[in-house]
C-alpha positions as CSV (number, residue, x, y, z in Angstrom):
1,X,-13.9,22.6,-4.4
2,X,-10.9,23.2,-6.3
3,X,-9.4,19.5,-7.1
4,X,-5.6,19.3,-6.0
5,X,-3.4,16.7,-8.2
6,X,-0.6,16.4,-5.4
7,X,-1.0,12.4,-5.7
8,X,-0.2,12.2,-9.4
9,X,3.2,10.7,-9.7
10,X,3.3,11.1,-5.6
11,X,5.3,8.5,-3.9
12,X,3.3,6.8,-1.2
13,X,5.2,5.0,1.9
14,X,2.8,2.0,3.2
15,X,3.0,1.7,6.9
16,X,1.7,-1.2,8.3
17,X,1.1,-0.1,11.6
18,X,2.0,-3.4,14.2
19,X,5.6,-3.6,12.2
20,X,6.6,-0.3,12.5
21,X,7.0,1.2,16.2
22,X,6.1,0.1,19.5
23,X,6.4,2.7,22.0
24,X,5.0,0.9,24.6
25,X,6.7,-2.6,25.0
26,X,4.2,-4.9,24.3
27,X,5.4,-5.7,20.9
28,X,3.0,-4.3,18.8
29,X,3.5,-1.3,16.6
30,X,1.0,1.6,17.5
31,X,0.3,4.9,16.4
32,X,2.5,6.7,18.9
33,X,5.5,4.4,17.6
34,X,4.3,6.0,14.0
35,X,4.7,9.6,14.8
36,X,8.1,8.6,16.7
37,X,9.4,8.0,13.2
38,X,8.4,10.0,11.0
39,X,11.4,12.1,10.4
40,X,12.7,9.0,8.8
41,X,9.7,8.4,6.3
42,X,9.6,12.2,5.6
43,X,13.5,12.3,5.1
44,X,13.3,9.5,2.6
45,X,11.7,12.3,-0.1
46,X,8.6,10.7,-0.5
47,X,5.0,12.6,-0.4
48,X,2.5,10.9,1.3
49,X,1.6,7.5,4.4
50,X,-1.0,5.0,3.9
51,X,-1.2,3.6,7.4
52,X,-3.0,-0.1,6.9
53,X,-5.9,-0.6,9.4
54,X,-5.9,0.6,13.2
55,X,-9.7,0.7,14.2
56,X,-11.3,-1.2,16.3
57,X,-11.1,-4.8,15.9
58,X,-10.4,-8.4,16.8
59,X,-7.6,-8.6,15.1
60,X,-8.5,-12.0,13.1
61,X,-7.2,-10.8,10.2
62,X,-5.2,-8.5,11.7
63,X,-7.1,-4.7,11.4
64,X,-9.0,-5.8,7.3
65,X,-11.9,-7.4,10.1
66,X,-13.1,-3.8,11.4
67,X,-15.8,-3.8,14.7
68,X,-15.8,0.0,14.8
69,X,-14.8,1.8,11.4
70,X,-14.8,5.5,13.6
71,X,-12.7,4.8,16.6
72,X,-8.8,3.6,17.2
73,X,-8.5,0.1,18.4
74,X,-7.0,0.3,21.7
75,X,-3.6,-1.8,20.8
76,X,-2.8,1.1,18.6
77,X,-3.9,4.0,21.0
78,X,-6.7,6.5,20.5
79,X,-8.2,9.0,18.1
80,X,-6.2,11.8,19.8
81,X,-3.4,10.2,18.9
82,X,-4.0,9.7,15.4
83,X,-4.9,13.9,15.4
84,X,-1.7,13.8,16.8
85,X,0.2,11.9,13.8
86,X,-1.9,13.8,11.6
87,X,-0.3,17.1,12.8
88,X,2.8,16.1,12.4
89,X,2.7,14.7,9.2
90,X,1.3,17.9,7.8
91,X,4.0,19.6,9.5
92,X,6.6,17.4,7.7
93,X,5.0,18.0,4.3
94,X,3.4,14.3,4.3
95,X,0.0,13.6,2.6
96,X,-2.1,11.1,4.8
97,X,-3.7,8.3,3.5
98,X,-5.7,5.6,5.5
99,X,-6.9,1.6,4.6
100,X,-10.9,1.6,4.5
101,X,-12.3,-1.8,4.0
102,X,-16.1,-1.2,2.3
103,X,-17.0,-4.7,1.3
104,X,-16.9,-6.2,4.9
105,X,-16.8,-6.1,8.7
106,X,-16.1,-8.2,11.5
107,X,-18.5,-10.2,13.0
108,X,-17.6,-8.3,16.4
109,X,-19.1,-5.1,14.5
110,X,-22.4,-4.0,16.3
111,X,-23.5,-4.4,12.6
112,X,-23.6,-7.4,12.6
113,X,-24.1,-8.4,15.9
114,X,-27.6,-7.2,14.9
115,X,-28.6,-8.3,11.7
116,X,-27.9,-12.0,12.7
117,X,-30.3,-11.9,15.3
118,X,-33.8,-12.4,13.2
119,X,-34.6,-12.0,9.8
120,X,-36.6,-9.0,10.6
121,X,-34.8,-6.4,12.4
122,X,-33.7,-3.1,11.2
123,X,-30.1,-4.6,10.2
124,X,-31.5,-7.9,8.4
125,X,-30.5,-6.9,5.1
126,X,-27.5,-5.0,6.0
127,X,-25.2,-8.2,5.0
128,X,-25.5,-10.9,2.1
129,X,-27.7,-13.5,3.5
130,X,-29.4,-16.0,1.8
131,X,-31.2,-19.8,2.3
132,X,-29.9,-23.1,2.2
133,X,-30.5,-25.3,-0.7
134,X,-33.0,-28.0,-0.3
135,X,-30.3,-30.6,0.4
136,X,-29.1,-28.0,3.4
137,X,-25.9,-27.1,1.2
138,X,-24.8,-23.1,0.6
139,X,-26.8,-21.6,-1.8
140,X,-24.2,-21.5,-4.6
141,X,-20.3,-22.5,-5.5
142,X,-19.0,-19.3,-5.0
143,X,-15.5,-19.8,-3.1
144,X,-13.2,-18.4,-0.1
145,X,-10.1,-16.6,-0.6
146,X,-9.0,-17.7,2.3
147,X,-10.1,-21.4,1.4
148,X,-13.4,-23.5,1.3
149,X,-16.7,-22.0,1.1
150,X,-17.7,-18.6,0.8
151,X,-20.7,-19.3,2.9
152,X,-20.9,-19.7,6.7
153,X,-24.2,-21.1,8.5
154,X,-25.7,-19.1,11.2
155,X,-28.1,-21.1,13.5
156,X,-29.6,-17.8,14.8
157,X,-31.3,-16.8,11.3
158,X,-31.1,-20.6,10.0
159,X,-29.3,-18.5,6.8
160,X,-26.2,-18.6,5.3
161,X,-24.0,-15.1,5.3
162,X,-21.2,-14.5,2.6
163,X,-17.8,-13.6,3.4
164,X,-15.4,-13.5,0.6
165,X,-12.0,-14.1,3.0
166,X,-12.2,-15.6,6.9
167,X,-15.5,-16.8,7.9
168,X,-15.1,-14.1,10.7
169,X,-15.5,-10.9,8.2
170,X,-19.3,-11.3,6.5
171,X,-20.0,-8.9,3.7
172,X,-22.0,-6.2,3.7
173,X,-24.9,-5.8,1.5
174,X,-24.3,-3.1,-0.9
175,X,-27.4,-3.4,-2.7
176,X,-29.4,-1.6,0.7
177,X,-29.0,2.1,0.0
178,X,-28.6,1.9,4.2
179,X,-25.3,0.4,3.6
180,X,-24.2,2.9,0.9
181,X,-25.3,5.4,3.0
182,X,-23.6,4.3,6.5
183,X,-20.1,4.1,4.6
184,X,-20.2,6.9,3.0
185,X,-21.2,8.7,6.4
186,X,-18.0,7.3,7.7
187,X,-15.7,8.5,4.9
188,X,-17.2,12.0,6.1
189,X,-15.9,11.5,9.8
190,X,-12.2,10.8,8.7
191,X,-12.3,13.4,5.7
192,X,-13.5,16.3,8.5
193,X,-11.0,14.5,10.4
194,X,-8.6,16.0,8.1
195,X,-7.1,13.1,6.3
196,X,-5.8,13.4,2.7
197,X,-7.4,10.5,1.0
198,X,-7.9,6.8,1.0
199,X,-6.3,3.5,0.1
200,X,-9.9,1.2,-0.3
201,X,-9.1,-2.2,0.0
202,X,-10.6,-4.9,-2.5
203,X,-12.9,-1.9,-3.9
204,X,-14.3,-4.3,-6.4
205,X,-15.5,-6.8,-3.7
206,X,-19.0,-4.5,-2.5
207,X,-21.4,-6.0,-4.6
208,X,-22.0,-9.5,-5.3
209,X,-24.5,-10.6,-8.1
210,X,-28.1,-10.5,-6.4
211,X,-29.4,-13.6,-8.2
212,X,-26.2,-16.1,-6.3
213,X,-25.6,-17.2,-9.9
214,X,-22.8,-20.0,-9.1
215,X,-18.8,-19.1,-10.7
216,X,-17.7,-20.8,-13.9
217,X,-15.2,-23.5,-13.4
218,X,-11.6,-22.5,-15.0
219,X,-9.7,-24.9,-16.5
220,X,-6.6,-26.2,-15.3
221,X,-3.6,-24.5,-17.2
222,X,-5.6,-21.4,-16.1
223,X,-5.6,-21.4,-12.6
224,X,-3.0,-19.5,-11.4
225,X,-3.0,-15.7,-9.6
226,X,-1.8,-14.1,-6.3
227,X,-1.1,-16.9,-3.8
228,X,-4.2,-19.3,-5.8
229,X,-2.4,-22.3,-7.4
230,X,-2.2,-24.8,-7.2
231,X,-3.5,-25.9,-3.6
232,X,-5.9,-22.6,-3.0
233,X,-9.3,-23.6,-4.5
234,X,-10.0,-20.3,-5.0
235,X,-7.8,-20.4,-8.5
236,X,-10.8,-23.2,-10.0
237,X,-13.0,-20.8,-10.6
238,X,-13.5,-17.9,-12.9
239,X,-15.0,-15.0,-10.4
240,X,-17.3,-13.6,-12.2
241,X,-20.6,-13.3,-9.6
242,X,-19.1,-13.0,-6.3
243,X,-17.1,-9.5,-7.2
244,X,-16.9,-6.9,-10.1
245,X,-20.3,-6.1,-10.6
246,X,-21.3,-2.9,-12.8
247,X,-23.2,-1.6,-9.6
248,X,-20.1,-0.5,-8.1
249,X,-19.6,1.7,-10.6
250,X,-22.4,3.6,-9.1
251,X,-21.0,3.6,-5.7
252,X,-17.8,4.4,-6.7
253,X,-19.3,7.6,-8.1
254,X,-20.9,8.6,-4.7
255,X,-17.9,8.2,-3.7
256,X,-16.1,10.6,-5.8
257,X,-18.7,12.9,-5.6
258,X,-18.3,13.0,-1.6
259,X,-14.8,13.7,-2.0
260,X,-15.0,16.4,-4.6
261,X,-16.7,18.6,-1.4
262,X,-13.1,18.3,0.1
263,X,-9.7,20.0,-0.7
264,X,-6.8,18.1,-2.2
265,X,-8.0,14.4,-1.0
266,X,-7.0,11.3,-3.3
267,X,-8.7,7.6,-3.4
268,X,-6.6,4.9,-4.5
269,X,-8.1,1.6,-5.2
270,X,-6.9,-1.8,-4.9
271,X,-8.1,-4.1,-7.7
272,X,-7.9,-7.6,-8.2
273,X,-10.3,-9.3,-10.7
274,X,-10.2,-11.5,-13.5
275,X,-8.5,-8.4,-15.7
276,X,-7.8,-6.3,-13.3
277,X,-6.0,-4.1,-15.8
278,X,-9.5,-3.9,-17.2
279,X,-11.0,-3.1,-14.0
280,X,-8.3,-0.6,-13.1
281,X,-9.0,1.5,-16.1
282,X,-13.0,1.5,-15.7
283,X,-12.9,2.3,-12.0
284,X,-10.4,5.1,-12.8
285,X,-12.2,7.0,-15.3
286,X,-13.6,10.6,-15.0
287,X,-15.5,11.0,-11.7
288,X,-14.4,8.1,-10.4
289,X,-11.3,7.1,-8.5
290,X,-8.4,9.2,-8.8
291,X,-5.6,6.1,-8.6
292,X,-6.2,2.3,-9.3
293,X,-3.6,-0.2,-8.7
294,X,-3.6,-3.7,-9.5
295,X,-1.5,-7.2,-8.6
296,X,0.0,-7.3,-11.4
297,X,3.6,-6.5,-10.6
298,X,3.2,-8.3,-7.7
299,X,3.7,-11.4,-9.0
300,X,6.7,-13.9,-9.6
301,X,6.7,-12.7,-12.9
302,X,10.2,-10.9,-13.3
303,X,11.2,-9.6,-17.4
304,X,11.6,-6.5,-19.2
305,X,9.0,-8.1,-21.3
306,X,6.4,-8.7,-18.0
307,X,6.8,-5.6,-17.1
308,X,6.2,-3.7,-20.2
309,X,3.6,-5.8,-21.6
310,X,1.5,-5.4,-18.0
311,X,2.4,-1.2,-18.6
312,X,1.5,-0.8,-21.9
313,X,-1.9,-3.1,-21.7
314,X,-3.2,-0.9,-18.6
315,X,-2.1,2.4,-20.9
316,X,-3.8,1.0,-24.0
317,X,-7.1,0.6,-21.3
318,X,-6.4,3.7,-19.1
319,X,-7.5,6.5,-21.6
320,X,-8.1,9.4,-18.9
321,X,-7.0,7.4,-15.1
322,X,-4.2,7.3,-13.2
323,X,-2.2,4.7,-12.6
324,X,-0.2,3.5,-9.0
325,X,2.3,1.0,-8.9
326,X,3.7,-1.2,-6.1
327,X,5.9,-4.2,-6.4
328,X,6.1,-4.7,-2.4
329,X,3.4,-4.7,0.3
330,X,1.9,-6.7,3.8
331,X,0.0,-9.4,0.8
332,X,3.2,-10.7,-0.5
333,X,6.6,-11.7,-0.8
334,X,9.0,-9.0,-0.7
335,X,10.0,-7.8,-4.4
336,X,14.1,-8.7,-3.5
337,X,13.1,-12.0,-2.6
338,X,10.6,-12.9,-5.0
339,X,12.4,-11.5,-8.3
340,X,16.1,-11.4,-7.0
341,X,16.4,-14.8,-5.3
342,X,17.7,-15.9,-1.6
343,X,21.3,-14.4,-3.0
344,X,19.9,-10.8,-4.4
345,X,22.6,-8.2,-4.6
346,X,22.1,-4.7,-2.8
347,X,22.6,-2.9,-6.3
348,X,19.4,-5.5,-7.6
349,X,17.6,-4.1,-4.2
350,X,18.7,-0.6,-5.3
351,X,17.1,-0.8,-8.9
352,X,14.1,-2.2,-8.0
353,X,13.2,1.2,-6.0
354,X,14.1,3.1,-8.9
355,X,12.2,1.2,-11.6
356,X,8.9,1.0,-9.9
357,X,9.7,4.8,-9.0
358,X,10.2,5.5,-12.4
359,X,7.0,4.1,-14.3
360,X,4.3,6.8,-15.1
361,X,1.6,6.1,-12.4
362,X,2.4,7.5,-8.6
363,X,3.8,4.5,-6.4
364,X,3.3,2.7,-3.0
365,X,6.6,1.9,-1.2
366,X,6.3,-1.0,1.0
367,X,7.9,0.1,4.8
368,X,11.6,-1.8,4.2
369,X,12.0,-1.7,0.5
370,X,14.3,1.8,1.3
371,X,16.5,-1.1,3.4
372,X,16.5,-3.6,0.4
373,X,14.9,-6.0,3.3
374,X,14.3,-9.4,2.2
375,X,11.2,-12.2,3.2
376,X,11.9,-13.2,6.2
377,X,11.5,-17.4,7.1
378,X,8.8,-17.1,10.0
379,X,8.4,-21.1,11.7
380,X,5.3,-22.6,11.4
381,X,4.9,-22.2,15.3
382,X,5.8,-18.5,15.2
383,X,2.7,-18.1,11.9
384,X,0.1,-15.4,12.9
385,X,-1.6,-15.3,9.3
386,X,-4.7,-17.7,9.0
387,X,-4.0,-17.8,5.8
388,X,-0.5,-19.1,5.7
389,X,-2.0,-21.4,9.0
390,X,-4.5,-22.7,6.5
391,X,-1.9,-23.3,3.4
392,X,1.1,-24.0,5.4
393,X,3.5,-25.5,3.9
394,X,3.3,-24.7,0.3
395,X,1.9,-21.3,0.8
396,X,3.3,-19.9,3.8
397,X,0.9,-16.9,4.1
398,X,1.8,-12.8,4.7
399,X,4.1,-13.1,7.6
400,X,7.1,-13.2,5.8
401,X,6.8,-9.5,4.8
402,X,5.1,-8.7,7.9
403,X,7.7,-8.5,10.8
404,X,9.0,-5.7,12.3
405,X,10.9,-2.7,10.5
406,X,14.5,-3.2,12.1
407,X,15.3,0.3,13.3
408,X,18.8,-0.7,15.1
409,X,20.8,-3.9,15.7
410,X,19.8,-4.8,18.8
411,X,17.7,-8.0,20.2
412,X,14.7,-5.8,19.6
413,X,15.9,-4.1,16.5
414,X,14.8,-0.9,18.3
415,X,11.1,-1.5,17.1
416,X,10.3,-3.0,20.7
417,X,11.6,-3.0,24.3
418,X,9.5,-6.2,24.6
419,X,8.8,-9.5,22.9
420,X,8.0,-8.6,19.0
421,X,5.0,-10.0,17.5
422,X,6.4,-11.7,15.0
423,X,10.6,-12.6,15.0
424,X,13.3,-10.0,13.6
425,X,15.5,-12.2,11.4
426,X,19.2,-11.7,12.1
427,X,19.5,-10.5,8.3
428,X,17.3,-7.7,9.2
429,X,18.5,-6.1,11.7
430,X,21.9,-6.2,9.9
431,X,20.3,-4.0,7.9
432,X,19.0,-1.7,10.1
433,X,18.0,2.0,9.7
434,X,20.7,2.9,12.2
435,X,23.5,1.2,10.4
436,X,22.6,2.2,6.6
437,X,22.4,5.9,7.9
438,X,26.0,5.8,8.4
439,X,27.1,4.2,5.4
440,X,27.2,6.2,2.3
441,X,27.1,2.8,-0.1
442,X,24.0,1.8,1.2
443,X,20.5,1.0,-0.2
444,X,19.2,3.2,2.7
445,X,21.6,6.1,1.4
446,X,20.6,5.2,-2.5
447,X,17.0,5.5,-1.6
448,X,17.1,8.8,-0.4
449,X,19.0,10.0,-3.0
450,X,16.9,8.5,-5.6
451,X,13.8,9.9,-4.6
452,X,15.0,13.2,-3.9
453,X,16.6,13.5,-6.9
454,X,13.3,12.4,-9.0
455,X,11.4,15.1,-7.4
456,X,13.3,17.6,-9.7
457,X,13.1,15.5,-12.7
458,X,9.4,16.3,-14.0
459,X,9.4,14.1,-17.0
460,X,9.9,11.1,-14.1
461,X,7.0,12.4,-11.8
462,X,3.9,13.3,-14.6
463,X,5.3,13.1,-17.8
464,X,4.0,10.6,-20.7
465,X,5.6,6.7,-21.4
466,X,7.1,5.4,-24.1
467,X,8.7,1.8,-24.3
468,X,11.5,1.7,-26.7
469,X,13.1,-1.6,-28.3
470,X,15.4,-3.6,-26.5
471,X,16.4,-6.7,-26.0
472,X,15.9,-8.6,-23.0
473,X,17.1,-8.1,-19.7
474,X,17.2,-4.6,-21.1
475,X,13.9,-2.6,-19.9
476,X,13.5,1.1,-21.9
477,X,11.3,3.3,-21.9
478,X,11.3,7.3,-22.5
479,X,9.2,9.7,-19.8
480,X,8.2,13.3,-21.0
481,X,6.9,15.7,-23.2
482,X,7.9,17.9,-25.5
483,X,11.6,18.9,-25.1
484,X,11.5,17.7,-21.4
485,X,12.1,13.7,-22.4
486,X,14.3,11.4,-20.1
487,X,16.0,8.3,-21.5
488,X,15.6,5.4,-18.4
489,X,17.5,1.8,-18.9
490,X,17.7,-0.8,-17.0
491,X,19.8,-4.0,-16.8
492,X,17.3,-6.7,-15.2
493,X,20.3,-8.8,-15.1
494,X,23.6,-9.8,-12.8
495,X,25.9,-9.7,-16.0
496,X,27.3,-6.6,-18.1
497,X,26.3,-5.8,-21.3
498,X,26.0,-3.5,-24.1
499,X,23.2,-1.7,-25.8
500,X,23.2,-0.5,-29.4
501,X,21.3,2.7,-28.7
502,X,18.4,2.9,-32.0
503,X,18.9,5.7,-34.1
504,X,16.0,8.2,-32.9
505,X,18.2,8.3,-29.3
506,X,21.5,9.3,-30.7
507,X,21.5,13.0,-29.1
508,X,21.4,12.1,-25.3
509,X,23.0,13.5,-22.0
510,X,23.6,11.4,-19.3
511,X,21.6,12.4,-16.3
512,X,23.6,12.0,-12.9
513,X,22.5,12.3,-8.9
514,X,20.2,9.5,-8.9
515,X,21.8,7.5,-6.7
516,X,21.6,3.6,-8.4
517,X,24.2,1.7,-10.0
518,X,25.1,3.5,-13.1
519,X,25.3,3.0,-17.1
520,X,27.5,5.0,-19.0
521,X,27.5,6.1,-23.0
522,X,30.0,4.6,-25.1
523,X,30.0,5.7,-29.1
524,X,26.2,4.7,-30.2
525,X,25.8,1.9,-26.9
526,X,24.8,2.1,-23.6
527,X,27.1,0.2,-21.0
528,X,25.0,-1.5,-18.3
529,X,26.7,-3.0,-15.7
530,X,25.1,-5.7,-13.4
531,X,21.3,-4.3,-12.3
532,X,22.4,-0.7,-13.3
533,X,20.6,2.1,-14.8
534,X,20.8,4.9,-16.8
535,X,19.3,8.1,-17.0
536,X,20.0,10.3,-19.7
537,X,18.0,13.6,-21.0
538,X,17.4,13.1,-24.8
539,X,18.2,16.7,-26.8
């Protein structure tokens, strides 16, 4: 079929589906809670969902440790309600994107439940099993995200089983052509199902190198990533057996070619390997996926420098891909938190929607960013996360961004009638959807504003990037083509200051409408005030 390119510079809202609504009073977000709000997400002017997990599962890690990949897990409702969300989503001109999690299951999944029975049964080689060493150790080095071992012991098979995060969610073999197969058979139920496209978490975990070949150690200085160093194990190694290998390229293809039978559907990928910009760009070339993003801006990383440096690597890589950036989502600190401190200022909560809005790629908004919400402090006794549980207290896991969006100011910050799964800080629901609707100064109101202005600015949705000379905390860059080319500045900093504009940007017109903090013109500079921006069309 035709291929649709709606998702190229599309703006995608993440819901995460037990923090958004509960319309039920148990505490728990569901899918009826979803569709309940909606009219919010869809006035916001962005194009598309991706609702994290709600299949069947135990819920150890939350919905990523699936039992049944084809049904709706019960604490979220059923499959008639998600036709129902689906309807009205298309109605409100929302794209619908859903999690799928290839590279592993629960161990609740019938699956699995099989294939650990005997070593000879029609499942055996459905997940990654493999003997002890002679001393009764695992049968390499290779390491838990989630800490410790990658290898669990099963007494049934007198095996060990990988599993790349909790010991509860083995990995599926990808080298059986059943297992290929059987995913791809379950794409096809949600795609005739009718949604729009997919959001495939850790797409580079499937395969794992069939000869166990242990990891190389990493030195020291080196060992730092996403949540890694220095107490998560997981940073001493280099990971070069137990993910990214070039089979997946060949799946990914499958992939792409089951999707090409279907009308205007996107996948999105999320990446994470020793260069993921690397790994972005070679899973997004032609005929692969359509959108690859990365963790690279989800980091504590925060300069004009970072940030253009991490752009203009994955651009140098990405000859013919897309990218999709995010700087929030349910894996990490919240973006105002993390770059803008404890004290961060609504106008640095303002700009942060508008930069990652305004890089070439499309974008995932994280449910709260459009309220400026920061982390929130969860107790240790209130934790639900294994994997802050396990890191607790210098790592204090995924909670923090997790709780529930605060809808109203109320005790249950009209997200529940009952006792919320995790706490509503106080700062949260001071911050409320209800109370930023009425008040035109707010990020809420920016937000809105922002995003529906971008939609008639094509040079910000599709056109090309260009990074243009400043000094720092100035970030610059020029979006467009041809005679179409925007101008967008931004002061990273809480202080004023002054640009010198260089000499190829001397004809410009400031834009106005977008709804952030503002620069002005003044002779040959730009003024920036604190965390402002400027947008200006360059003639």
């Amino acid at each position: 079929m035709s291929e649709s390119r709606w998702w190229r510079g599309a703006v995608i809202y993440q819901i995460y589906p037990r923090s958004f609504m509960d319309s039920n009073g148990d505490g728990i977000g569901d899918l009826p809670g979803i569709i309940d709000r909606l009219d919010h997400v869809a006035g916001l002017g962005v194009d598309a969902i991706w609702i994290s997990p709600f299949f069947r599962s135990p819920m150890a890690d939350y919905g990523y440790d699936i039992a049944d990949y084809r049904d709706v897990d019960p604490m979220f409702g059923t499959l008639a309600d998600f036709d129902a969300l689906l309807a009205k989503a298309h109605a409100l001109g929302l794209k619908v994107m859903i999690d799928q999690v290839f590279s592993h299951t629960s161990d609740a999944h019938a699956w699995f439940e099989e294939s650990r029975q005997s070593r000879d049964n029609p499942k055996a080689d459905w997940y990654v099993w493999a003997d002890a060493r002679p001393d009764g150790t695992p049968p390499n080095n290779w390491l838990s995200i989630f800490g410790g071992p990658a290898w669990h012991w099963d007494p049934r098979r007198c095996q060990y089983y990988l599993h790349n995060f909790l010991s509860s969610q083995p990995d599926l073999n990808f080298h059986n052509p059943d297992v290929q197969q059987a995913t791809l058979d379950y794409v096809k139920f949600w795609l005739d199902r009718g949604v729009d496209g997919f959001r495939l978490d850790s797409i580079n975990f499937c395969f794992h190198d069939a000869q166990l070949r242990d990891n190389p150690a990493k030195p020291e200085a080196l060992r730092v990533g996403r949540g890694f160093a220095p107490d998560n194990p997981y940073a001493f190694q280099y990971h070069y057996y137990n993910n990214t290998q070039p089979e997946n390229i060949g799946f990914i293809e499958r992939l792409r070619a089951l999707m090409d039978g279907y009308r205007d559907v996107a996948a999105l990928g999320e990446i994470s390997a020793e260069d993921s910009l690397a790994t972005t760009a070679e899973y997004t070339s032609a005929g692969r996926l359509h959108m690859g993003y990365s963790f690279e801006l989800l980091v504590d990383d925060f300069s004009a420098g970072y940030i253009r440096g991490t752009v203009e690597r994955l651009e140098a890589a990405m000859t013919d891909g897309w990218p999709c950036w995010a700087i929030s989502n349910h894996d990490v600190q919240r973006a105002v938190t993390r770059w803008g401190g404890a004290d961060a200022s609504d106008d640095f909560a303002r700009q942060m929607v508008g930069l990652v809005c305004t890089l070439r790629g499309s974008v995932c908004l994280y449910q709260g960013e459009e309220l400026g919400l920061p982390e929130a402090e969860v107790p240790f006794e209130k934790l639900r996360d294994p994997y802050g549980i396990t890191f607790w207290p210098n790592f204090k896991g995924r909670d923090g961004c997790r709780t529930p969006m605060p809808w109203t100011a109320d005790a249950g910050a009209g997200f529940t009638t009952g006792e919320p799964w995790l706490p509503i800080p106080d700062a949260h629901r001071a911050r409320s959807v209800a109370a930023q609707s009425r008040d035109e100064g707010s990020v809420l109101a920016a937000a809105r504003r922002f995003l529906h202005w971008r939609r008639g600015q094509p040079a910000l949705v599709t056109g090309a990037q260009r990074f243009v000379d400043a000094p720092e905390p100035v970030l610059a860059f020029v979006r467009g083509d041809g005679d179409d080319r925007v101008l967008a500045a931004f002061n990273l900093s809480g202080q004023a200051l002054d640009w010198p504009l260089p000499a190829e940007l001397a004809q410009l017109r400031v834009l106005d409408g977008h709804g952030l903090p503002s620069g002005a013109l003044d002779g040959g500079s730009i003024h920036l005030p604190p965390h402002a921006a400027l947008f200006a069309a360059v003639d």
